[in-house]
C-alpha positions in Angstrom: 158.3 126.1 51.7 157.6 129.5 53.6 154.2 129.2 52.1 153.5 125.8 53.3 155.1 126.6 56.8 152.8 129.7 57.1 149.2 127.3 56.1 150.9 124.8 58.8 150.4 127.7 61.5 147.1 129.3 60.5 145.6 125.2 60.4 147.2 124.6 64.1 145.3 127.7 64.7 141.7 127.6 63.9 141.7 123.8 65.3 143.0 125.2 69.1 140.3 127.9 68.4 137.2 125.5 67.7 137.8 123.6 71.1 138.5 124.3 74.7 142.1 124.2 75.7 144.7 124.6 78.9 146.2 126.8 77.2 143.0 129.6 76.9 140.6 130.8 79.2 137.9 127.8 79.4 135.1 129.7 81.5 132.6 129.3 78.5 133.3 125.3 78.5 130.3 124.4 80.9 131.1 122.4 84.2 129.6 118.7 84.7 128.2 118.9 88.1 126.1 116.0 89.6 123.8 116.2 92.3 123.1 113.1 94.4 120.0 113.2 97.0 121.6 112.1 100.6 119.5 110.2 103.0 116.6 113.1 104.1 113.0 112.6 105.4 111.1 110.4 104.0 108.0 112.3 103.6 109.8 114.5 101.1 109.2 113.2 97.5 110.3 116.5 95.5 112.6 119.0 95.4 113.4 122.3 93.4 116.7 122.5 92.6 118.5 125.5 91.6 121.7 126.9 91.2 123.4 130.1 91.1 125.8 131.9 89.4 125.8 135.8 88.9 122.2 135.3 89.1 119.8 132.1 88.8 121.8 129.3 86.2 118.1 127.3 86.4 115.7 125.8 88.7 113.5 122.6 88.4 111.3 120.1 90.6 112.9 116.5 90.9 111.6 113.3 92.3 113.8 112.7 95.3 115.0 109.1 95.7 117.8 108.2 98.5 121.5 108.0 96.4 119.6 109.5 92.9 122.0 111.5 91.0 121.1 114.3 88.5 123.4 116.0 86.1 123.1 119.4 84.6 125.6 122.1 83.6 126.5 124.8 84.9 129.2 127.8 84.2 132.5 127.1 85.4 133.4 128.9 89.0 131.8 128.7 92.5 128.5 127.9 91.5 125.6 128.0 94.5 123.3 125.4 94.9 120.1 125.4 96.4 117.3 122.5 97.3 113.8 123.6 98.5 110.8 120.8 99.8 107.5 122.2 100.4 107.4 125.3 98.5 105.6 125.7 95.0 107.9 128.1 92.2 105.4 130.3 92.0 105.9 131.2 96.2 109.9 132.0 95.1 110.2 135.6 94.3 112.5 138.3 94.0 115.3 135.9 95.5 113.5 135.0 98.0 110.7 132.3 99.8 108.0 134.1 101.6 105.1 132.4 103.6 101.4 134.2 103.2 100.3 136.4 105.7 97.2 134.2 107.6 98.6 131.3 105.4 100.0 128.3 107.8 103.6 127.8 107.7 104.8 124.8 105.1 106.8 122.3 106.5 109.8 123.7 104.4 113.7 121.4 104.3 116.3 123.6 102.6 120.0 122.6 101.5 122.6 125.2 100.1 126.5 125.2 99.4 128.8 126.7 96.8 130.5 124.0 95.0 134.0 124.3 93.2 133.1 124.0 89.4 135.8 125.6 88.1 136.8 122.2 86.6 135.3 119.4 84.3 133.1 118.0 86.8 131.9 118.5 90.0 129.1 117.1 93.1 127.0 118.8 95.1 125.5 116.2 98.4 122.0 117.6 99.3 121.4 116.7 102.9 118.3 119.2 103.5 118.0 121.3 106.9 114.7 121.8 108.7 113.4 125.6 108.4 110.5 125.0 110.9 109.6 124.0 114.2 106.2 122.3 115.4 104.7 123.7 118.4 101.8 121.7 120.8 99.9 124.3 122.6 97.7 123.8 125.5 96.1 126.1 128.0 94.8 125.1 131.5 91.0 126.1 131.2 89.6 123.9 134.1 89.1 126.6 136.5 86.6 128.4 134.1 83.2 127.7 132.4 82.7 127.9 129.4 84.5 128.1 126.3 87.8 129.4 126.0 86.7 133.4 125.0 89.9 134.5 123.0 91.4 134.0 119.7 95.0 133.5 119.1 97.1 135.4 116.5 100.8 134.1 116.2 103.0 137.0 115.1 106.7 136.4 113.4 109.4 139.0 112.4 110.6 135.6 110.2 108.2 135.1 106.8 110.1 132.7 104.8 114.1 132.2 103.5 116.3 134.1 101.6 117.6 133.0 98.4 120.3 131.7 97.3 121.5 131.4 101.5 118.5 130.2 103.0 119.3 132.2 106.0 115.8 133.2 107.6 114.3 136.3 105.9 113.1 139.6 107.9 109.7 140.4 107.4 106.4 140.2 109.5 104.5 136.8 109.2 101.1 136.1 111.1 98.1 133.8 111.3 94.9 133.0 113.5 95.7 129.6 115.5 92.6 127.0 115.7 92.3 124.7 118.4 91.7 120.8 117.6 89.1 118.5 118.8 90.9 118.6 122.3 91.0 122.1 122.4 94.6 122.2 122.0 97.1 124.3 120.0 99.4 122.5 116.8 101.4 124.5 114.4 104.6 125.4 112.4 106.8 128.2 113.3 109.6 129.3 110.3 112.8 129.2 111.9 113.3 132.1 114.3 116.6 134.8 114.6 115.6 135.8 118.6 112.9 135.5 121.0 110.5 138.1 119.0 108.1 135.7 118.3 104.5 136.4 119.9 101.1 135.2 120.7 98.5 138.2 120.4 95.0 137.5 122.6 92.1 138.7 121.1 88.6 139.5 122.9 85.8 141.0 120.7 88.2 141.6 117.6 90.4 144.1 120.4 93.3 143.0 121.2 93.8 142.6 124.8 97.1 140.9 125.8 100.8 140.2 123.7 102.0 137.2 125.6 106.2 137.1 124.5 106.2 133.4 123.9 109.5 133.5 122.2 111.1 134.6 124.8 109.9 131.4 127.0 111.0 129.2 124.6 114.8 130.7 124.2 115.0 130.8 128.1 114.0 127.2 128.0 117.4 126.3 126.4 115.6 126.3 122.4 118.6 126.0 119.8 117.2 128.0 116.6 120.5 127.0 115.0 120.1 123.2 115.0 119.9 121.4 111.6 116.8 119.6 113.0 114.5 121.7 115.4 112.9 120.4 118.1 109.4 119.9 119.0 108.2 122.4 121.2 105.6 122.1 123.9 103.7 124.9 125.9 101.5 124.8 128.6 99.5 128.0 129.8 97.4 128.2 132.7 94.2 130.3 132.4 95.6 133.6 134.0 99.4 132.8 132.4 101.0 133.8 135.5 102.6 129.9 134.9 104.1 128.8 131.7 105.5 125.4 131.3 107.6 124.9 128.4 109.0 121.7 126.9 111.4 120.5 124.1 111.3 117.4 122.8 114.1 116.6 120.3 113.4 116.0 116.5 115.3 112.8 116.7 117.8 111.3 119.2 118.7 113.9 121.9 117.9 115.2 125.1 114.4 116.8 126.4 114.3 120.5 127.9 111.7 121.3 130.5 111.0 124.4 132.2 108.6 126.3 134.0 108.6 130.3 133.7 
């Protein structure tokens, strides 16, 4: 009888060792998470997904369709998760998501949380958050003939996102603006930290005047910290001794006009 009491112990035992159990650490029993796509721009028809967990768990493109859920798993514990539009894998790097210098800023969305996954299942709801702002430039050229004579170099202490927080990353970013048919001014901005951001004029390949544009634009009443970033519209006359600067909100809001 001891003998068959002793087999009854060591069977009990190898089955609670082949499976996970309340009783034991279950870290290495993987969590289910799902992650559903929330109602985001339409434009956007693909995300990269990743997630992150003492380093990158994985990271994939997705189609994005309005309520679509996706499944993976992930280790259990506070697991980060990350959602990208309009960046390519190969631009994410060394944790983070850097814009080309000269290159024109993407119209990049980002979403990030850390989701509780220390249990069986889990859901992460990706509402993304605008990283960029679009700016309408126009200058006042009436009084003069001729073409306008400089070029315009946008400088940015902002290049891209950090990864996995998608907090704006330091580092200098900078491209040539061209002027449209009209002669005026459109382009993207990555999210900004201060009021650092600059518009060098350039004469004969010399630089010949910074003009501190960011500046204008936070003492215009510009929210950098809004989910959706407003539209921003600048008016310069020919000297720049007037600058007339305009917000116009992304969606629903109020409009912001100044003149500095």
């Amino acid at each position: 009888m001891k003998h068959v009491h002793t087999a009854g112990i060591l069977t009990a035992a190898i089955l609670l060792g082949s499976a996970c159990s309340i009783k034991e650490n279950r870290t290495p029993c993987p969590c289910q998470l799902d992650i559903l796509m929330m109602d985001n721009p339409q434009a956007i028809k693909e995300l990269t997904l990743s997630a992150w967990n003492s380093g990158q768990v994985f990271v994939k493109a997705v189609p994005v369709n309005a309520g679509e859920r996706y499944r993976c798993e992930v280790p259990r514990g506070y697991v980060r998760v990350t959602a990208l539009s309009g960046v390519r894998l190969a631009d994410m790097a060394e944790g983070k998501v850097v814009l080309s210098k000269g290159s024109a800023c993407d119209s990049l969305w980002t979403y990030t949380a850390e989701i509780d996954c220390r249990g069986e299942d889990a859901v992460a709801e990706v509402t993304l958050r605008q990283e960029f702002a679009t700016v309408h430039l126009s200058i006042e050229k009436e009084a003069v003939d001729g073409d306008y004579p400089y070029q315009l170099v946008l400088k940015s202490s902002v290049n891209g996102v950090e990864l996995p927080s998608c907090r704006p990353n330091d580092g200098l970013w900078s491209r040539h603006l061209l002027s449209g048919d009209d002669g005026n001014y459109l382009f993207r901005v990555p999210r900004q930290k201060d009021g650092s951001l600059s518009l060098d004029l350039i004469l004969d390949g010399k630089k010949v005047d910074t003009y501190p544009v960011g500046e204008h634009i936070i003492k215009a009443g510009y929210d950098w910290t809004k989910d959706r970033l407003d539209d921003i519209y600048i008016g310069m006359d020919w000297g720049r001794t007037e600058t007339l600067i305009h917000i116009e909100p992304w969606d629903n809001g109020e409009e912001y006009e100044a003149v500095l």
